[in-house]
N, C-alpha and C positions, 0 to 999 in steps of 0.2 A: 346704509352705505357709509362704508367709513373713507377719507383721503381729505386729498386738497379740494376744497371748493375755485373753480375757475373765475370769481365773479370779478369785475371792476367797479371801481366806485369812479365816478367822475362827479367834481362840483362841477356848479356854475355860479360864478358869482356878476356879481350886477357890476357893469362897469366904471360905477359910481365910487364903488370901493377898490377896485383893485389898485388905484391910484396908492390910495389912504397904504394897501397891503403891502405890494413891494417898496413904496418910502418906510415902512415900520422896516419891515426884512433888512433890505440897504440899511436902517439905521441899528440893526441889532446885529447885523454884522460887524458894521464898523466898531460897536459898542465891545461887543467879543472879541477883535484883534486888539483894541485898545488893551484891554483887561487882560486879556491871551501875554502880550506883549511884556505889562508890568506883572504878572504874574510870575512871568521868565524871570525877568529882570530881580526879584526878589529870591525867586529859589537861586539864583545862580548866588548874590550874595550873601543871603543866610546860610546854604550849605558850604561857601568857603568856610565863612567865619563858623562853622562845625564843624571846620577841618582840625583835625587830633596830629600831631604828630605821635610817636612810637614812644617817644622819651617828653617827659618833662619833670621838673622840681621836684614836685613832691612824691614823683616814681609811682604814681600811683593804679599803675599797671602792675606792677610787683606780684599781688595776690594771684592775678589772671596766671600769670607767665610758672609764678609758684605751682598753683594746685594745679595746670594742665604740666606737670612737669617741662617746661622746655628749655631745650640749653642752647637754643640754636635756631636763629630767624632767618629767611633771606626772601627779601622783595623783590621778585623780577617787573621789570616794566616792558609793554608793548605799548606800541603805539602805533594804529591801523591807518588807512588809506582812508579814503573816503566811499570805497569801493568795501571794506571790512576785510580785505586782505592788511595782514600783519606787516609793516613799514618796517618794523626796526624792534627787536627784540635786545634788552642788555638788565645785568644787575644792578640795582640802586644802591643797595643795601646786605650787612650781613652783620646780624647782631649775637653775641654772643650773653647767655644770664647764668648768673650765679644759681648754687640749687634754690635759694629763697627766692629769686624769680628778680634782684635785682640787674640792669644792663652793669657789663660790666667791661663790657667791648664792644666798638661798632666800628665799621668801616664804609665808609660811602663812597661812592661812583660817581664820575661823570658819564655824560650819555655816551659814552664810546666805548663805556666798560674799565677806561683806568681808572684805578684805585685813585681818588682825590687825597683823601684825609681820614687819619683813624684816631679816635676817642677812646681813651679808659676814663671810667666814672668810679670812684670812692665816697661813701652813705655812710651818713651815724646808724646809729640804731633804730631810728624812727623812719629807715629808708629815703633818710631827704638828701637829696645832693650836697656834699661837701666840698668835693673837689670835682674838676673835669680836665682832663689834659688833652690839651689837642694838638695834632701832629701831622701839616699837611706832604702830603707825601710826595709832589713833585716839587716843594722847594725845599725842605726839610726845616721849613720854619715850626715852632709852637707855639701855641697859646696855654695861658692856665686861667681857671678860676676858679677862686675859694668861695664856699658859700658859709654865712654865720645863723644860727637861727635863735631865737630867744627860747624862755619857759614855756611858749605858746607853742611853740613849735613853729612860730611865724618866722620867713626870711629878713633880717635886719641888715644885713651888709654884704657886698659882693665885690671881691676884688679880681679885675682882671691884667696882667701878667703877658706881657710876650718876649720871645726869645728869637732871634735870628739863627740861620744856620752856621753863622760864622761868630754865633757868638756863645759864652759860655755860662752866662745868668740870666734870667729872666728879670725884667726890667717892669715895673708897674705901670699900665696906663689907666688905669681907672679904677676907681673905686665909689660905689653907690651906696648911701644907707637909705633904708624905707623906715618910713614911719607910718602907723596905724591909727585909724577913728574908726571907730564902729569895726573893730574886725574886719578893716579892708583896708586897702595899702591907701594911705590920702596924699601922701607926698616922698619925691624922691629926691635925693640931692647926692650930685656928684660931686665929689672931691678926688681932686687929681692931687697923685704925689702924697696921697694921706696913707700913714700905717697904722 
């Protein structure tokens, strides 16, 4: 005969133990929410801190953006109720690439959809950021900055540049050189006003 078997199992335990059993239970509970808890607490900060932006330094998206041909990104954001109905639907982002796959345009969005501020990015040959120009769009201020990099291809100096909308040259506010130990950056030092 083939199906489910209807049987039941019931213990019985001696009431000597069942003391001893639900204190263990109760304490592997509470040991589980403990653990449950900082478990949370770890994933939520290790996965910020694996948080990637689109763009950075050493462009080293390039290849990706290259050989899937794309000329053209755009990040929509939602963001749902608590219910998983959609609250509020708008564009973040819309990046434009070179055919080598470098950015060579973006524009980002406040959550209401206006246009904030648009970037062009300029790369040497090694696809490392050179220049960045930035241009926010509802005060018509800019920002610049130049990037320097040595024979390593390491970042050595970075100067940043702003301009007002009512003005006609871009004015230096900062300027960073790094220095290296061991192939990793060990020290930064700002020089303001330095060329």
């Amino acid at each position: 005969m083939t199906g489910k078997s209807n049987t039941t199992t019931i213990a019985i335990i001696h009431p000597e133990f069942q003391d001893k059993i639900i204190d263990k239970a109760i304490g592997n509970n509470l040991m589980n929410r403990i653990l449950g808890f900082i478990l949370l607490l770890l994933i939520s900060v290790l996965s910020f801190g694996q948080e990637k932006d689109f763009y950075d330094l050493d462009n080293s998206y390039h290849e990706i953006f290259k050989n899937n041909k794309v000329k053209s990104l755009k990040v929509l954001r939602k963001d749902f109720d608590k219910i998983g109905d959609i609250k509020e639907k708008y564009i973040e982002l819309i990046q434009n690439f070179a055919r080598n796959g470098d950015i060579v345009w973006e524009k980002e969005f406040y959550d209401d959809s206006t246009a904030a501020w648009e970037v062009n990015y300029k790369y040497n040959e090694q696809h490392q950021t050179t220049r960045t120009e930035w241009t926010w769009l509802d005060k018509d201020d800019q920002e610049l900055t130049e990037y320097e990099y040595d024979s390593d291809n390491r970042l050595i100096k970075s100067r940043d540049y702003y301009k007002s909308s009512n003005s006609t040259e871009f004015i230096l506010e900062e300027c960073q050189n790094y220095f290296y130990k061991n192939n990793r950056i060990s020290k930064v030092t700002n020089l303001e006003n330095e060329m």
